[in-house]
ZAMARGU-4260 file (C-alpha; in steps of 0.2 Angstrom, whole numbers, plus 5000, padded with zeros to 4 digits):
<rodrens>
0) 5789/5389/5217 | 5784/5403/5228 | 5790/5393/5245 | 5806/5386/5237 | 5811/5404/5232
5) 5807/5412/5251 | 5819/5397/5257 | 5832/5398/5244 | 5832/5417/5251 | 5831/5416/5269
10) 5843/5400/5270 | 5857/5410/5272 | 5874/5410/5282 | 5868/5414/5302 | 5878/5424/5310
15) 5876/5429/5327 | 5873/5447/5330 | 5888/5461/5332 | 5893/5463/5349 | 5894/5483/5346
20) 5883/5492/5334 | 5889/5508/5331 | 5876/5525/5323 | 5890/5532/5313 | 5905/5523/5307
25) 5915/5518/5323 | 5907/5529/5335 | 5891/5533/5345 | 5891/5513/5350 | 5880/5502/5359
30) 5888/5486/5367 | 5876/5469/5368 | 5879/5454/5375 | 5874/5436/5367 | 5858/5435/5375
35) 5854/5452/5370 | 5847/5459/5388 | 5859/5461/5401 | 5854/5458/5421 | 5847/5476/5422
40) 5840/5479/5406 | 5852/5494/5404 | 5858/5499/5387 | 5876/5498/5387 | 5886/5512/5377
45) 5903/5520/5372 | 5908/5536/5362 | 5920/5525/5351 | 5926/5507/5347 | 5943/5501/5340
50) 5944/5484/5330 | 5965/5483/5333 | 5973/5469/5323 | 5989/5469/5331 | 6000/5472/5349
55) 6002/5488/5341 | 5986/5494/5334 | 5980/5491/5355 | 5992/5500/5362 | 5987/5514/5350
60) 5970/5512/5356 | 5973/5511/5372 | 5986/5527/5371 | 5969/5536/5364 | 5960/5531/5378
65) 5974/5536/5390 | 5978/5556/5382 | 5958/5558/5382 | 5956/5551/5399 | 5941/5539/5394
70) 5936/5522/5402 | 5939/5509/5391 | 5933/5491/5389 | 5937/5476/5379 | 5926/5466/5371
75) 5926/5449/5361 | 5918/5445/5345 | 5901/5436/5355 | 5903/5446/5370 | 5898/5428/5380
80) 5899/5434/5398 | 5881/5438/5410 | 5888/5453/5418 | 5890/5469/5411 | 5909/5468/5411
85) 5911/5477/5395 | 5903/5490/5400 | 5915/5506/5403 | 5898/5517/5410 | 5890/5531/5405
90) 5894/5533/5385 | 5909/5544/5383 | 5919/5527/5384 | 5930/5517/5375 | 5928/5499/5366
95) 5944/5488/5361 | 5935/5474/5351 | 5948/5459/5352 | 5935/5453/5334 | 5949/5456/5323
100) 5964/5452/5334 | 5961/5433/5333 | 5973/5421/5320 | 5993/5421/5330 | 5993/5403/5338
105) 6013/5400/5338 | 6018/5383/5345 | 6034/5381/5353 | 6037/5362/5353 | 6054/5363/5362
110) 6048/5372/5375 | 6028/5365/5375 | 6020/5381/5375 | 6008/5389/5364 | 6007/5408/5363
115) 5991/5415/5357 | 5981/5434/5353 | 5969/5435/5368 | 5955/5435/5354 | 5959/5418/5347
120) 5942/5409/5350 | 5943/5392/5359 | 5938/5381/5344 | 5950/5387/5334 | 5963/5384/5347
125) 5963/5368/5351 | 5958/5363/5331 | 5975/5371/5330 | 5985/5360/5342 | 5978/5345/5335
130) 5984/5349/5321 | 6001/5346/5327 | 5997/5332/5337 | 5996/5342/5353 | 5981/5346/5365
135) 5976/5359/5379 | 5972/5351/5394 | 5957/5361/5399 | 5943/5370/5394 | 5925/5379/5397
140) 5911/5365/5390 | 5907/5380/5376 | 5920/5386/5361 | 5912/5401/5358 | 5924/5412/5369
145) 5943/5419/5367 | 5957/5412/5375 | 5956/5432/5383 | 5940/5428/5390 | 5942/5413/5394
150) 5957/5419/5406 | 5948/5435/5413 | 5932/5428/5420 | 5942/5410/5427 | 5931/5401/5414
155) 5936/5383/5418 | 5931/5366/5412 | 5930/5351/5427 | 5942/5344/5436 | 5952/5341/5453
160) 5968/5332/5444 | 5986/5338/5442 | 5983/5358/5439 | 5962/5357/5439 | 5951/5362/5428
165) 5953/5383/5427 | 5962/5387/5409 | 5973/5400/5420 | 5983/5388/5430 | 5991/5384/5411
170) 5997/5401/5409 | 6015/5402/5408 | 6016/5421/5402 | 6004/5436/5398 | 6007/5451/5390
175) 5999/5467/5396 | 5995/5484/5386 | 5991/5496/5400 | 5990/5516/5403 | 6007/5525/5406
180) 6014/5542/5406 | 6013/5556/5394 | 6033/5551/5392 | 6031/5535/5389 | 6015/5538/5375
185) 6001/5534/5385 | 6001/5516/5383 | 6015/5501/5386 | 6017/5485/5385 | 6022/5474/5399
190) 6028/5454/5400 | 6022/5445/5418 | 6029/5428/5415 | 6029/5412/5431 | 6043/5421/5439
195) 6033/5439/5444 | 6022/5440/5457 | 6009/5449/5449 | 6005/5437/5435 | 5993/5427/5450
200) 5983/5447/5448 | 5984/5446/5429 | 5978/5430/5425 | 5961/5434/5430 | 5958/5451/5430
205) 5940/5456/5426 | 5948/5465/5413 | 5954/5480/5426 | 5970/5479/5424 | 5973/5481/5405
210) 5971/5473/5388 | 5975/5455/5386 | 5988/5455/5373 | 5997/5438/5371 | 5996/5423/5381
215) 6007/5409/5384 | 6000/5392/5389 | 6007/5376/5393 | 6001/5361/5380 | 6004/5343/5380
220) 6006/5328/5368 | 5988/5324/5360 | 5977/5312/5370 | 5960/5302/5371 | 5946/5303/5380
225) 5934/5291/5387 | 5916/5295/5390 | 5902/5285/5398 | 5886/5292/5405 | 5879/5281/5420
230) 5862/5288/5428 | 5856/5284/5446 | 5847/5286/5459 | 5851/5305/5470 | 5848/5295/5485
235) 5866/5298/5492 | 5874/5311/5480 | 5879/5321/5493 | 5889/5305/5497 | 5896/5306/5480
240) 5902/5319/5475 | 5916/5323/5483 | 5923/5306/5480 | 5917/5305/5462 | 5928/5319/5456
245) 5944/5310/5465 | 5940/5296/5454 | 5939/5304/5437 | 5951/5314/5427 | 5934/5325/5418
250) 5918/5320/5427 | 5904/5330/5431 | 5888/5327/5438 | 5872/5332/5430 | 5858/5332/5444
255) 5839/5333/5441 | 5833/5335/5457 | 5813/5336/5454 | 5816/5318/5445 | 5827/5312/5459
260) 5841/5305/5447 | 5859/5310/5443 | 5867/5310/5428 | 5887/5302/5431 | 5900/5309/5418
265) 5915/5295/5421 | 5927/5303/5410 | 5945/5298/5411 | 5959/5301/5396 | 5965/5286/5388
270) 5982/5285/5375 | 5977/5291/5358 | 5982/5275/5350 | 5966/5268/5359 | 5953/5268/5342
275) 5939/5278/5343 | 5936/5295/5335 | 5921/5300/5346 | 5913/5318/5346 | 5905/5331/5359
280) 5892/5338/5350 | 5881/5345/5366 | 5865/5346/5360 | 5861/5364/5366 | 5877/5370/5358
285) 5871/5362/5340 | 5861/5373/5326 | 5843/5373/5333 | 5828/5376/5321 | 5821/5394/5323
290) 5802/5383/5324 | 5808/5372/5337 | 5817/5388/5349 | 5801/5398/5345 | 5791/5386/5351
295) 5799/5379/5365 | 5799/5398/5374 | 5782/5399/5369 | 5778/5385/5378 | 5785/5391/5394
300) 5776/5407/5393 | 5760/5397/5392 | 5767/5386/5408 | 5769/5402/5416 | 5756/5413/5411
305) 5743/5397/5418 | 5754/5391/5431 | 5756/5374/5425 | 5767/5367/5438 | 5764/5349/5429
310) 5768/5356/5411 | 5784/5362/5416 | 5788/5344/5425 | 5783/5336/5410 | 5792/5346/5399
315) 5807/5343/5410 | 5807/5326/5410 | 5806/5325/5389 | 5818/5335/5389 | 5831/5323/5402
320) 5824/5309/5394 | 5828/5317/5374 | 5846/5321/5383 | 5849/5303/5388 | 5844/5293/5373
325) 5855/5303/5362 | 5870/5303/5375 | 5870/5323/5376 | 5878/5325/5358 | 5890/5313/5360
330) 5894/5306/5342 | 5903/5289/5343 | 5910/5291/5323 | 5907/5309/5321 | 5888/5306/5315
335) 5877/5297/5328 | 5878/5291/5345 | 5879/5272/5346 | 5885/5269/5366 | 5896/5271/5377
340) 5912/5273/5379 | 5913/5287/5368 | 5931/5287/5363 | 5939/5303/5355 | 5954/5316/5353
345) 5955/5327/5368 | 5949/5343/5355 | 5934/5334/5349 | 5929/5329/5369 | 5933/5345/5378
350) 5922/5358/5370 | 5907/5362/5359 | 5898/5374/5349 | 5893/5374/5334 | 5876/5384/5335
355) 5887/5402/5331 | 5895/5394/5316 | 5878/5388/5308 | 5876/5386/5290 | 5858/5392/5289
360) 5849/5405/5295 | 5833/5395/5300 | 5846/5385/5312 | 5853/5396/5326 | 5859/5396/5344
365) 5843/5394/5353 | 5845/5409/5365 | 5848/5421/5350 | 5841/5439/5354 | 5835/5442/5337
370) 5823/5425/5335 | 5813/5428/5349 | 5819/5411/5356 | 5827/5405/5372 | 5829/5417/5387
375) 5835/5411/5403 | 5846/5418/5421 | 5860/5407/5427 | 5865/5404/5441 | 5882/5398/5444
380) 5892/5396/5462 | 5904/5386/5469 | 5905/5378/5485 | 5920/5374/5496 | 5921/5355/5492
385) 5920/5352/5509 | 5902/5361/5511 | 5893/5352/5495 | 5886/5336/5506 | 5878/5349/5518
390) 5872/5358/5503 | 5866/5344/5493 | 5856/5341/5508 | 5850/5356/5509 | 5843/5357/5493
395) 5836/5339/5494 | 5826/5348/5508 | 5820/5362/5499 | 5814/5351/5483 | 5804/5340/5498
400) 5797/5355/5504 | 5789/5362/5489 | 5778/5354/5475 | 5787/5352/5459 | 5798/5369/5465
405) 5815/5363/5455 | 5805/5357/5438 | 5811/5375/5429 | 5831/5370/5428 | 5828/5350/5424
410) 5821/5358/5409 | 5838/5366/5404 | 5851/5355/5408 | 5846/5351/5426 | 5861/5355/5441
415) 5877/5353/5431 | 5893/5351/5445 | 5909/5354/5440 | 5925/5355/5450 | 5939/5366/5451
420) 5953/5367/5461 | 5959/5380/5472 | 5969/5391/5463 | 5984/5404/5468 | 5975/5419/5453
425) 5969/5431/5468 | 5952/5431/5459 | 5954/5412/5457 | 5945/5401/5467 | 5951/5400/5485
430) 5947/5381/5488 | 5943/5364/5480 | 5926/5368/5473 | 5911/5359/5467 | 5902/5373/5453
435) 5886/5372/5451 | 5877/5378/5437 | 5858/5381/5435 | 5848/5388/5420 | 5830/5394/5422
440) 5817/5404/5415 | 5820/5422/5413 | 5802/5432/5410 | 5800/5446/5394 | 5797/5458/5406
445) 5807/5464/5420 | 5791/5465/5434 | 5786/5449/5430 | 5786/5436/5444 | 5792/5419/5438
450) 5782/5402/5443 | 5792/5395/5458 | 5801/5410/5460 | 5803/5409/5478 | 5813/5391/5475
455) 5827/5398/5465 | 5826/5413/5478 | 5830/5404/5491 | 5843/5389/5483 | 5853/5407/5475
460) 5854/5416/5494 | 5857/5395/5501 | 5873/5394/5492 | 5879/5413/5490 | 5875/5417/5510
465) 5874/5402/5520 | 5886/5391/5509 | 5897/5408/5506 | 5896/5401/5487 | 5906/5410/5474
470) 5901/5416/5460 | 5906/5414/5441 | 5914/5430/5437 | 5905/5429/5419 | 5890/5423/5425
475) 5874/5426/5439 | 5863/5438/5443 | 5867/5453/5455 | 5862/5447/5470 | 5877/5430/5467
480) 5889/5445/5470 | 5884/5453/5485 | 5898/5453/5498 | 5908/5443/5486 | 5924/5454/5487
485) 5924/5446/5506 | 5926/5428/5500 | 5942/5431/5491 | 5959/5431/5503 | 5970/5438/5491
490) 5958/5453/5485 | 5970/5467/5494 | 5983/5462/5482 | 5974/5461/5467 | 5968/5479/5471
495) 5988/5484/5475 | 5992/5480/5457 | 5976/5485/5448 | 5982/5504/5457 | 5999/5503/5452
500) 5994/5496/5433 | 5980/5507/5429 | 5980/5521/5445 | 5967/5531/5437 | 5956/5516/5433
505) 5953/5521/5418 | 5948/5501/5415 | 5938/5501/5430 | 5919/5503/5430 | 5904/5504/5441
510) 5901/5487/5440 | 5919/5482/5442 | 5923/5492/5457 | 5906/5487/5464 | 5908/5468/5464
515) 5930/5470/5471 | 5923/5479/5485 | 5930/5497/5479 | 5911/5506/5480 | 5897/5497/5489
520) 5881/5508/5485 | 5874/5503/5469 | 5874/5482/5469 | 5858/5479/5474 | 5843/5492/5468
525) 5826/5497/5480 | 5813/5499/5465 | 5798/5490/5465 | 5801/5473/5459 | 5819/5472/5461
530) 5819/5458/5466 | 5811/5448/5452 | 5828/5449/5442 | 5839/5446/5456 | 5843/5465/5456
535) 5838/5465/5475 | 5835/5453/5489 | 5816/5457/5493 | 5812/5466/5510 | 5795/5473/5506
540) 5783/5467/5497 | 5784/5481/5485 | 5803/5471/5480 | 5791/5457/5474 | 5773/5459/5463
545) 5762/5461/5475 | 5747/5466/5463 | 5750/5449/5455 | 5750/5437/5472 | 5771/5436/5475
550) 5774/5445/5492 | 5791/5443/5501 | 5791/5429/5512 | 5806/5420/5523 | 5813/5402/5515
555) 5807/5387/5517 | 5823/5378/5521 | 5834/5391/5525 | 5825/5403/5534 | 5837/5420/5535
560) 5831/5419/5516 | 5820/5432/5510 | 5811/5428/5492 | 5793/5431/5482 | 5783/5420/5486
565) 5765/5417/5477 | 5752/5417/5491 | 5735/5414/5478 | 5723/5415/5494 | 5730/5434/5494
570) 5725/5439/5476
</rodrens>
């Protein structure tokens, strides 16, 4: 009776943590991300945050933050992004949470639009549509993000056909609250529709510019989706993947390069009177138990801790292999995964999530904070389509060159390519792109070298410096955004409209004016051990943990790297 009563008790509704805890009341506030650390292990705070509910109640907040001259940010209800973008420094700032700012979806069927609050979370979006029969072409894989978000970091799902992948290539209309005069009451509202210029700044933005009011998208009749997963060989991948995403309306390619396999997505849309009412259900977006995330971090700490190169392969290879034979999540009738093709509406394929809605407190999201459970870096960059064979070479190198060096993100969810297409957002990406996403261990402690670290080192500076890779803008580590202000042709006119919308960058930050090129001290850090997070690239020994064997050493394959490398002969 004693158990049953703990677990009647503890088998509550799981909700994920507050994105802003605040001392007293609304004020004295501390900001977190959905991992709980961000890439510097700062604390993050503001003097105040604002929960509007309406395009009114923001353009009082933001007129506050305008008459008492503080930095403001916005934040979401899961605060999903890497980088400290809702950050407004120091901790005199201001918070606009977007939490409460989240039910007006109003469909214009004439017209094919949908207009949207900016804190409308992607689930709830495109459950909506399909409601009236209607879909949203694309999407980012997880639905735990706003349509705000979504449009401010170039959140995009994968894809090279007719607009490509990025949601802001649908966005037909924004509206704006930004500062103003005295005059005018501190705050206004502006409308950037298809016809003015500055809607290619606005649509991603970093969230510089202003508060994302209301978006309008475009929308399309409801269609189906057909999913098979094929697996092969990598042995000409680099041959592949440029054609592969010509010859799919929403393939991806997951590669696991210590195992020497690929993962094929062919995923094309179908009529929606083809049957099948197929589910995406990733698996690592599902409820996990508590046990099983525990576990599976403490596991890695025991790889790393001994430095059990074969452990972490094995563990990689269950995990692939566990991914495989229950078809990622995919759910032919809603329940289990019976084959392929996985037929379903375009809202049921495009996105998942359901970890942040759990039912249950002893089933989370895995990386939850608070559990003591997953805790991971990634690193996310696009290459220039027409680079990726030479840097799927490259790579292929670099596995070859090291012993089991790649084992650490096969046990995630591998290399996972996507595409997007250039885009004409100034912050967009400039050319047809392959984006590659990698997951890896992150270590409890800030100076504590990783095993393989030098690997990741190297494939990170690979594609941001020899590659000229560009970063996610809600994603990676520092060192993915070192010089890249440079790789973005349209930057001086982002910066011309950022000036005349908010001229005392009161939105701007230090970390926002570091990564558009406005300040350049302060990116990268010299401590001791920088390196180890990605807050440096190493150029001492000291940058690595050289008390613990990792001592900065050139790369393997591409040799202008500099990364940690463990040398056990010098222990």
């Amino acid at each position: 009776m004693l158990t049953l009563s703990i677990v009647f008790f503890a088998d509550v509704l799981a909700l994920p943590p507050p994105a802003v805890t605040c001392r007293s009341g609304n004020s004295n506030c501390t900001i977190s991300g959905t991992y709980g650390t961000w890439p510097d292990r700062s604390t993050c705070k503001a003097a105040q945050v604002f929960y509007p509910a309406s395009e009114q109640q923001i353009v009082d907040a933001v007129a506050f933050g305008v008459r008492n001259n503080m930095k403001m940010k916005v934040v979401t209800r899961l605060s999903h992004s890497i980088p400290k973008l809702v950050c407004p420094g120091g901790d005199q700032g201001l918070v606009i949470s977007t939490k409460n700012y989240s039910s007006g979806i109003v469909i214009d069927r004439e017209a094919m639009t949908v207009t949207v609050d900016s804190g409308v979370e992607l689930r709830n979006f495109v459950d909506t549509l399909a409601s009236s029969q209607l879909a949203f072409p694309q999407s980012s894989y997880w639905s735990g993000v706003t349509i705000g978000g979504l449009l401010s970091t170039g959140a995009h799902g994968s894809s090279l056909r007719d607009l490509g992948s990025a949601v802001h290539e649908y966005v037909t209309s924004i509206r704006l609250v930004v500062p103003a005069s005295p005059a005018e009451g501190y705050a206004k509202v502006l409308t950037f529709t298809q016809a003015s210029e500055d809607l290619d700044a606005v649509k991603v933005s970093l969230g510089v510019l202003g508060v994302l009011s209301k978006i309008t998208l475009k929308v399309e009749p409801m269609f189906k989706r057909s999913v098979t997963n094929t697996m092969r060989s990598d042995s000409d991948l680099e041959d592949q993947v440029a054609t592969f995403a010509n010859g799919n309306d929403y393939g991806d390619i997951t590669w696991y390069p210590s195992m020497n396999q690929a993962v094929y997505r062919i995923d094309q849309r179908v009529p929606s009177i083809v049957p099948g009412n197929g589910v995406n259900d990733f698996i690592g977006f599902q409820p996990t138990a508590v046990l099983i995330s525990q576990a599976t971090r403490t596991t890695e700490r025991v790889f790393e801790f001994t430095r059990d190169t074969q452990g972490t392969c094995n563990r990689a290879r269950l995990q692939a292999f566990t991914l495989w034979t229950t078809g990622y999540g995919l759910k032919n009738n809603g329940v289990l995964f019976t084959g392929y093709p996985l037929i379903g509406n375009q809202n049921r394929i495009q996105t998942s999530g359901t970890c942040y809605n759990s039912s249950s407190s002893l089933f989370t999201c895995p990386w939850d904070p608070s559990i003591d459970g997953l805790f991971f870096h990634q690193t996310t960059i696009s290459i220039a389509l027409e680079r990726s064979r030479d840097f799927i070479l490259d790579v292929k190198r670099l596995r070859n060159a090291t012993s089991n060096g790649l084992c650490g993100p096969d046990g995630y969810s591998g290399f996972l390519m996507r595409y997007v297409k250039k885009s004409s957002a100034y912050l967009g990406k400039p050319e047809d792109s392959v984006d590659i996403d990698v997951t890896y261990y992150r270590a409890d402690d800030a100076n504590t070298p990783r095993l393989n670290e030098d690997v990741l080192e190297e494939l990170e500076q690979m594609a941001v410096f020899k590659y000229q890779g560009t970063p996610h803008w809600g994603k990676n580590r520092n060192v993915a955004f070192v010089n890249a202000s440079r790789k973005y042709p349209n930057l001086p006119k982002f910066l011309d409209a950022k000036k005349r919308l908010d001229p005392n960058a009161l939105f701007s930050s230090e970390w926002s004016d570091l990564v558009l090129g406005v300040t350049t001290a302060g990116l990268t850090s010299d401590k001791d051990h920088c390196a180890l997070e990605g807050l440096c690239i190493c150029s001492s020994d000291r940058h690595c943990a050289p008390e613990r064997g990792y001592f900065c050493r050139p790369g393997r394959v591409f040799q202008q790297a500099r990364v940690c490398r463990f040398e056990e002969r010098l222990v």
